[in-house]
PAGU-524966 format. One record per residue (C-alpha): residue number from 1; residue in three letters; x, z, y. Coordinates in Angstrom, 2 decimals, always signed. Each point is the difference from the previous one (the first is absolute). Layout:
<site><mitor>NUM</mitor><drenlum>Ala</drenlum><c1>X</c1><c3>Z</c3><c2>Y</c2></site>
...
//
This chain:
<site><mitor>1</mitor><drenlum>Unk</drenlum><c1>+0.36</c1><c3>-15.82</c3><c2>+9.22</c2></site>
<site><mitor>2</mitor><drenlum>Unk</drenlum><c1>+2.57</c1><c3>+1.96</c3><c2>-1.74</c2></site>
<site><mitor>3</mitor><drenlum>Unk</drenlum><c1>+3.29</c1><c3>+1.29</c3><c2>+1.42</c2></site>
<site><mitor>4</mitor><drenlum>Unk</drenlum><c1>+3.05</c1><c3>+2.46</c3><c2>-1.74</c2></site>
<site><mitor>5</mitor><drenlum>Unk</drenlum><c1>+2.46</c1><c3>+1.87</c3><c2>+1.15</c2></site>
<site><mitor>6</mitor><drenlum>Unk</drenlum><c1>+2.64</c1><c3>+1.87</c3><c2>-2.06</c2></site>
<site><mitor>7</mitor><drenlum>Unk</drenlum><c1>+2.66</c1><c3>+2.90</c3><c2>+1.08</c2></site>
<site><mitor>8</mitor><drenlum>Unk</drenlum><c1>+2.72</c1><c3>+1.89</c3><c2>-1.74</c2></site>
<site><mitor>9</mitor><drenlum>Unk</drenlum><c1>+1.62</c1><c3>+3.12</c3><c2>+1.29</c2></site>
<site><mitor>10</mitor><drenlum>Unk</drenlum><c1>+3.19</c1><c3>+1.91</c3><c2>-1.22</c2></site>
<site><mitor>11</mitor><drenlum>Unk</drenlum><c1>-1.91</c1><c3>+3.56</c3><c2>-0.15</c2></site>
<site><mitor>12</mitor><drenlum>Unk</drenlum><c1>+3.57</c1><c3>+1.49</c3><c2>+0.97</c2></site>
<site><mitor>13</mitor><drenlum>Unk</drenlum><c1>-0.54</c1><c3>-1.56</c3><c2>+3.28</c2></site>
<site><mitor>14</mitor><drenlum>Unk</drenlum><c1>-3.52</c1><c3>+1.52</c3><c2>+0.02</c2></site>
<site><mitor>15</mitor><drenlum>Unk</drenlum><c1>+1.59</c1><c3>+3.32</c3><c2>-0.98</c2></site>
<site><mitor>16</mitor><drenlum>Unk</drenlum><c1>+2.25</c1><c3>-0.06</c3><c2>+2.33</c2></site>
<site><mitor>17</mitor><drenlum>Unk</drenlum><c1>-2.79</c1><c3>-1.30</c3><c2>+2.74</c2></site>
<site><mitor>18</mitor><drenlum>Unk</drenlum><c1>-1.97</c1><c3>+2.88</c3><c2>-0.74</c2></site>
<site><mitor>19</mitor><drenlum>Unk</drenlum><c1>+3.22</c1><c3>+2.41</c3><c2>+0.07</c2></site>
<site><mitor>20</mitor><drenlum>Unk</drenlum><c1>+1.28</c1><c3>-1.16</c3><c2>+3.18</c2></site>
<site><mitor>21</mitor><drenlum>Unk</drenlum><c1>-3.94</c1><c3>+0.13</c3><c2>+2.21</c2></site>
<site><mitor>22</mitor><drenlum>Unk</drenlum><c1>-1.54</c1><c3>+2.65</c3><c2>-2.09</c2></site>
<site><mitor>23</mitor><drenlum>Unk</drenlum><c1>-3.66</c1><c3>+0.42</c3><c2>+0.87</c2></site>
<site><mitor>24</mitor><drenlum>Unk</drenlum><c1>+0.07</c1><c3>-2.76</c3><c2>+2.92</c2></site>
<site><mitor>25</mitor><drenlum>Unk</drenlum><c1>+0.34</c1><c3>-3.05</c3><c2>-2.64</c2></site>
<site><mitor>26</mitor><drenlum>Unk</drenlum><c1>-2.06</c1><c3>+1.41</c3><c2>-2.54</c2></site>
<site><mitor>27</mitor><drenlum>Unk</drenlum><c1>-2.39</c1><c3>+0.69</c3><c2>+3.01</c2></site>
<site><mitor>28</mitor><drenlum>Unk</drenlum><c1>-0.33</c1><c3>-3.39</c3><c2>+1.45</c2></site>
<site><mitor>29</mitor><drenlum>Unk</drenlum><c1>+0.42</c1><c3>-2.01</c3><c2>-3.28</c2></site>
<site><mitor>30</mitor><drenlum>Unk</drenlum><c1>-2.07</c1><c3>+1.83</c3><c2>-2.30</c2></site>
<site><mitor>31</mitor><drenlum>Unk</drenlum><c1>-3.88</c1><c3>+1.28</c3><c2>+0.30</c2></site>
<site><mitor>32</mitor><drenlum>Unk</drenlum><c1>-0.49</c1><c3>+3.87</c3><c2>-1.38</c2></site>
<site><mitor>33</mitor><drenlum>Unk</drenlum><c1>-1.40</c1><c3>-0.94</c3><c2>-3.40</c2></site>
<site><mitor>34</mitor><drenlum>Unk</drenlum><c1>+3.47</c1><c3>-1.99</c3><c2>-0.25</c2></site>
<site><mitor>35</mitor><drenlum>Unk</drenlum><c1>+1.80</c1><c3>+2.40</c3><c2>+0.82</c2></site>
<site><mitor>36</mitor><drenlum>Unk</drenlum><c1>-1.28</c1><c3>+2.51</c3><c2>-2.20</c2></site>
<site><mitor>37</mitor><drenlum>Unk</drenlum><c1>-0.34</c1><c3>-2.28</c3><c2>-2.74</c2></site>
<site><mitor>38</mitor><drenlum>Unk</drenlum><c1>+3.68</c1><c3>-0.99</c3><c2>-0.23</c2></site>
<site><mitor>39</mitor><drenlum>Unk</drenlum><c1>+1.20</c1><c3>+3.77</c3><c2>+0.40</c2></site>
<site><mitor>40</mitor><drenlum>Unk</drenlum><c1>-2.07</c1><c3>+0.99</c3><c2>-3.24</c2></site>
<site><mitor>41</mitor><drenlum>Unk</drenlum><c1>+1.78</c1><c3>-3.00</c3><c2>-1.83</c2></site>
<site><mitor>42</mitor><drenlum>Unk</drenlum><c1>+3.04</c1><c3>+1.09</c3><c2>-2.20</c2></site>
<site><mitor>43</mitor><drenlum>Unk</drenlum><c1>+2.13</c1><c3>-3.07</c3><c2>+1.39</c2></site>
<site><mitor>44</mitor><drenlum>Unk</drenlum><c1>-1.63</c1><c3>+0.46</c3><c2>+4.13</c2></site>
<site><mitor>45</mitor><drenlum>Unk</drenlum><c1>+2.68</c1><c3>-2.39</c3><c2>+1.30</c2></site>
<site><mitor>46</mitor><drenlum>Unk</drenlum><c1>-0.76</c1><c3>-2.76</c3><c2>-2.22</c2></site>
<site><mitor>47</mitor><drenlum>Unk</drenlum><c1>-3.71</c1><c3>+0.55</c3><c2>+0.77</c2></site>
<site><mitor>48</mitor><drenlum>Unk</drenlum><c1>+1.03</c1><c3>+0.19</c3><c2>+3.61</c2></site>
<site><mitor>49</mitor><drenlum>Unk</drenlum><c1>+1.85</c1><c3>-3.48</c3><c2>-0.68</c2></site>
<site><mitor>50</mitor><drenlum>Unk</drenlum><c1>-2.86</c1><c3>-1.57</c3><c2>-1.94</c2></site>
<site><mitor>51</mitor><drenlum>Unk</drenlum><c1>-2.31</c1><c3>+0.25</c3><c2>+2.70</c2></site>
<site><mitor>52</mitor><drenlum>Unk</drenlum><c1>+2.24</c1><c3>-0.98</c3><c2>+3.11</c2></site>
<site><mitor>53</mitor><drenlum>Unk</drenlum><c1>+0.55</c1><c3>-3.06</c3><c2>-2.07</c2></site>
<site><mitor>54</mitor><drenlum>Unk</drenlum><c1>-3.43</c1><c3>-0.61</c3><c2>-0.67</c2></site>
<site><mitor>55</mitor><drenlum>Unk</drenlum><c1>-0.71</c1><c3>+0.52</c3><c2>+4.06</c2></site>
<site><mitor>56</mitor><drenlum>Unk</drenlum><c1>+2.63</c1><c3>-3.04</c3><c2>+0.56</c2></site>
<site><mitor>57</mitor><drenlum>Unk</drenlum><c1>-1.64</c1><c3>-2.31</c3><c2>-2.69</c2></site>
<site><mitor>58</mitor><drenlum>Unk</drenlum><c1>-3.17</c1><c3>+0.49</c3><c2>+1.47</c2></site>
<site><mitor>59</mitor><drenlum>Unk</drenlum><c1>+1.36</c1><c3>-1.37</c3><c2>+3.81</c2></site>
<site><mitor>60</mitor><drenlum>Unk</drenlum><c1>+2.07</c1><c3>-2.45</c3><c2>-2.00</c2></site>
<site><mitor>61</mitor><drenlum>Unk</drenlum><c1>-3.67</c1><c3>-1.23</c3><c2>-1.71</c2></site>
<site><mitor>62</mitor><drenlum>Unk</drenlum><c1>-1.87</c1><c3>+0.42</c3><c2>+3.69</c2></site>
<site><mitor>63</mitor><drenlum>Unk</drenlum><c1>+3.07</c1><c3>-2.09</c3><c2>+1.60</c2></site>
<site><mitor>64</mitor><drenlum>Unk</drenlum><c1>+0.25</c1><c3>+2.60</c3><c2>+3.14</c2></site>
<site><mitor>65</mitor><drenlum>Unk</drenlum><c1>+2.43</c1><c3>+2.22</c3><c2>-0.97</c2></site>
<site><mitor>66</mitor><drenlum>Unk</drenlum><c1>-0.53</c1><c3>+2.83</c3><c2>+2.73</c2></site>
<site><mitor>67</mitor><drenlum>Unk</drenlum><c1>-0.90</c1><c3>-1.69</c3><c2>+3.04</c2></site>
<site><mitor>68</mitor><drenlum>Unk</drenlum><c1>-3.38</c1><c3>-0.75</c3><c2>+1.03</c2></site>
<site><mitor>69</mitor><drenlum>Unk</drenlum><c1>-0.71</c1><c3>+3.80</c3><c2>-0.03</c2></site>
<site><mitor>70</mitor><drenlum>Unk</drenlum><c1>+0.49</c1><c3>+0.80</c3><c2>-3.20</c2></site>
<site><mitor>71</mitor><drenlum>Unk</drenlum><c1>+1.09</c1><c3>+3.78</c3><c2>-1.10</c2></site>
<site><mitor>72</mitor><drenlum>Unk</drenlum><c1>+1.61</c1><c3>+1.23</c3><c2>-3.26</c2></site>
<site><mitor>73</mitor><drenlum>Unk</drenlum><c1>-2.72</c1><c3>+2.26</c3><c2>-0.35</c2></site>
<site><mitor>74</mitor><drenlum>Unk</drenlum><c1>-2.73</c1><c3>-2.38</c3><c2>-0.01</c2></site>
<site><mitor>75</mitor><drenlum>Unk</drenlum><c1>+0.40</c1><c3>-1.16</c3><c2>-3.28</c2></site>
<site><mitor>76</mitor><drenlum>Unk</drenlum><c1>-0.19</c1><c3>+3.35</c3><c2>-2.78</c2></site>
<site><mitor>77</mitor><drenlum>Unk</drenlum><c1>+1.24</c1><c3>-0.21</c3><c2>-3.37</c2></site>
<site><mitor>78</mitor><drenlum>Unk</drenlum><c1>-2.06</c1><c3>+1.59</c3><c2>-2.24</c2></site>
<site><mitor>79</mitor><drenlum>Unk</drenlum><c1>-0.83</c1><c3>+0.24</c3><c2>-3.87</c2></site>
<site><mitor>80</mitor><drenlum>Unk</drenlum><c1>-3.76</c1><c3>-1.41</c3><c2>-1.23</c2></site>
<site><mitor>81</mitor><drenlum>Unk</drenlum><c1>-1.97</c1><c3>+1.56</c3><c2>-2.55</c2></site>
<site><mitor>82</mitor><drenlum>Unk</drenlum><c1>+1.91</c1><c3>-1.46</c3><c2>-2.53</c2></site>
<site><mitor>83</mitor><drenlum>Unk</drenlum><c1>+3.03</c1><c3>+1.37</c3><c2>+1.69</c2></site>
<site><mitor>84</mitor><drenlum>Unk</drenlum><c1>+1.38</c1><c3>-3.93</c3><c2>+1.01</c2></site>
<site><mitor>85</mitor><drenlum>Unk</drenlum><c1>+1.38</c1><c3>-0.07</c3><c2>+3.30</c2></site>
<site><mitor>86</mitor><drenlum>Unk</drenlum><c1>-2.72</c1><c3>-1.24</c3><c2>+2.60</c2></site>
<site><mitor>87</mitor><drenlum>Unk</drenlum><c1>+0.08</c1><c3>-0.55</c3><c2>+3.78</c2></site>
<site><mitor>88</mitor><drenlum>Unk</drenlum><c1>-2.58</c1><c3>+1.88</c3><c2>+2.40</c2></site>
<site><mitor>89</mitor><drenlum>Unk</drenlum><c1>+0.64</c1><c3>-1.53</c3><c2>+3.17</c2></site>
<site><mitor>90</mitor><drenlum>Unk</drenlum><c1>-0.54</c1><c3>+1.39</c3><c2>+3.55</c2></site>
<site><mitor>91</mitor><drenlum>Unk</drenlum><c1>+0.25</c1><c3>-1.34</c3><c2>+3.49</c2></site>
<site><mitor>92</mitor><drenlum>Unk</drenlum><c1>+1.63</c1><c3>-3.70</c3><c2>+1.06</c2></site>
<site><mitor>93</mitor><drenlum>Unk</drenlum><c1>+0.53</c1><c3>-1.09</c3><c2>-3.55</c2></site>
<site><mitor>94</mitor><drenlum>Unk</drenlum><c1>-3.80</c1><c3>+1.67</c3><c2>-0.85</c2></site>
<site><mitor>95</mitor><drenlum>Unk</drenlum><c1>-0.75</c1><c3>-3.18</c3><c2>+2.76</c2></site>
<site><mitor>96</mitor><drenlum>Unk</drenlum><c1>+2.15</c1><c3>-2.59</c3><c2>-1.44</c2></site>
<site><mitor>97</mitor><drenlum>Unk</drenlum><c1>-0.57</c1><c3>+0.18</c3><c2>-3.96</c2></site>
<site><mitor>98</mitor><drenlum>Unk</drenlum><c1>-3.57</c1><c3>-1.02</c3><c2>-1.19</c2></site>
<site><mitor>99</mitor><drenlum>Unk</drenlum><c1>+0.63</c1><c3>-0.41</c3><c2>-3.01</c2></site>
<site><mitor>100</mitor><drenlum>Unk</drenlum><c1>+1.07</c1><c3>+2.07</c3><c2>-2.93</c2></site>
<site><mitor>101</mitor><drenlum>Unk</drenlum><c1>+3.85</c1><c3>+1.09</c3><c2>-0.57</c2></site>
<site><mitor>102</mitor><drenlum>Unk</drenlum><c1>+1.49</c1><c3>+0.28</c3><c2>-3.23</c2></site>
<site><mitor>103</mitor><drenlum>Unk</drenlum><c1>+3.38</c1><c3>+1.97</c3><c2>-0.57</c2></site>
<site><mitor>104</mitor><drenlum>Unk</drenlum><c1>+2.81</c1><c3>+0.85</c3><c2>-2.81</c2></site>
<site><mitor>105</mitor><drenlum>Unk</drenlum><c1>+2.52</c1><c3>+2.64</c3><c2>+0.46</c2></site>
<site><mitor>106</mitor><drenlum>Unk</drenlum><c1>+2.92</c1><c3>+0.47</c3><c2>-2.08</c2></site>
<site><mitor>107</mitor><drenlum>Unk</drenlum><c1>+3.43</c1><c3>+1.94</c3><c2>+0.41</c2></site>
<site><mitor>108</mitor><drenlum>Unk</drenlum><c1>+2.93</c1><c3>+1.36</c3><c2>-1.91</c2></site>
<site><mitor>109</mitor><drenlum>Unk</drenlum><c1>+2.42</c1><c3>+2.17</c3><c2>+1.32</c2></site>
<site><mitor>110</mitor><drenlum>Unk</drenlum><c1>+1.54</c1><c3>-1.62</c3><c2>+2.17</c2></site>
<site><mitor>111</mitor><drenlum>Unk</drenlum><c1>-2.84</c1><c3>-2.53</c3><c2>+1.51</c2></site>
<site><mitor>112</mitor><drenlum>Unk</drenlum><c1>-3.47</c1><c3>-0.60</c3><c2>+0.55</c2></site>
<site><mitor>113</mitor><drenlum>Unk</drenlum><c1>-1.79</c1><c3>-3.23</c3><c2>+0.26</c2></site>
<site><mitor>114</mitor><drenlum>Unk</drenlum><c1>-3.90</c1><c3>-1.01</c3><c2>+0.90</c2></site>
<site><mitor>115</mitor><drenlum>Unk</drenlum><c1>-1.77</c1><c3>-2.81</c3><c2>+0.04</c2></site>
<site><mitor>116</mitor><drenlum>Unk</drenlum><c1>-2.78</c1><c3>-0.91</c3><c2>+1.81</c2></site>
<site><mitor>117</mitor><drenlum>Unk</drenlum><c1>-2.84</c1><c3>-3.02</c3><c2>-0.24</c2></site>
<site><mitor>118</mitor><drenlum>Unk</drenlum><c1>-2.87</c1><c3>+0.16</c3><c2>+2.48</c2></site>
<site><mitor>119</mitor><drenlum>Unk</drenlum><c1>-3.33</c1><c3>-2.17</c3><c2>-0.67</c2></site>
<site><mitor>120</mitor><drenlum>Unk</drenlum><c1>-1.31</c1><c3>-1.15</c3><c2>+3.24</c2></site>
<site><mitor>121</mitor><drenlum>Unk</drenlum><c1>-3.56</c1><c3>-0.55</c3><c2>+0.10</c2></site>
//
């Protein structure tokens, strides 16, 4: 089975998320190697953006949103080896994804949109 979920963000409203909460939305959004990822990025907001987008697409694919148990930090946005964006999931969604999930990030200054596929096995 295959399912997709896609998100867009205005990274202003990101910017101004992260203004407005300081630490305590980067803290329960984003995992440490997030974090300091997108504050060694030229454009950190967009980065920021990129990935809250591509944390949305990925509930949009699942079809939970955040219920069922579900935290923002259980799915982490990281680059592969090949520097692509890739998923390494933790917790509840660890327990509901058996599969492999694919992602594409892209933003300009002013938004950020992912998309998501997962391959259920």
């Amino acid at each position: 089975m295959l399912s997709v979920g896609i998100d867009i963000v205005e990274t202003a409203r990101i910017g101004a998320t992260i203004e407005r909460f300081k630490g305590r939305f980067l803290r329960r959004v984003f995992t440490e190697e997030e974090t300091e990822f997108c504050d060694g990025r030229p454009n950190r907001i967009q980065s920021y953006a990129a990935r809250f987008a591509a944390k949305e697409a990925i509930l949009k694919a699942l079809g939970t949103g955040k219920s069922q148990g579900i935290r923002w930090r259980d799915m982490e946005i990281i680059d592969d080896e090949h520097s692509r964006p890739a998923v390494r999931l933790h917790g509840r969604v660890k327990e509901l994804v058996s599969g492999e999930v694919h992602l594409s990030l892209s933003h300009t200054s002013s938004s950020a949109v992912a998309v998501c596929i997962i391959e259920d096995r």
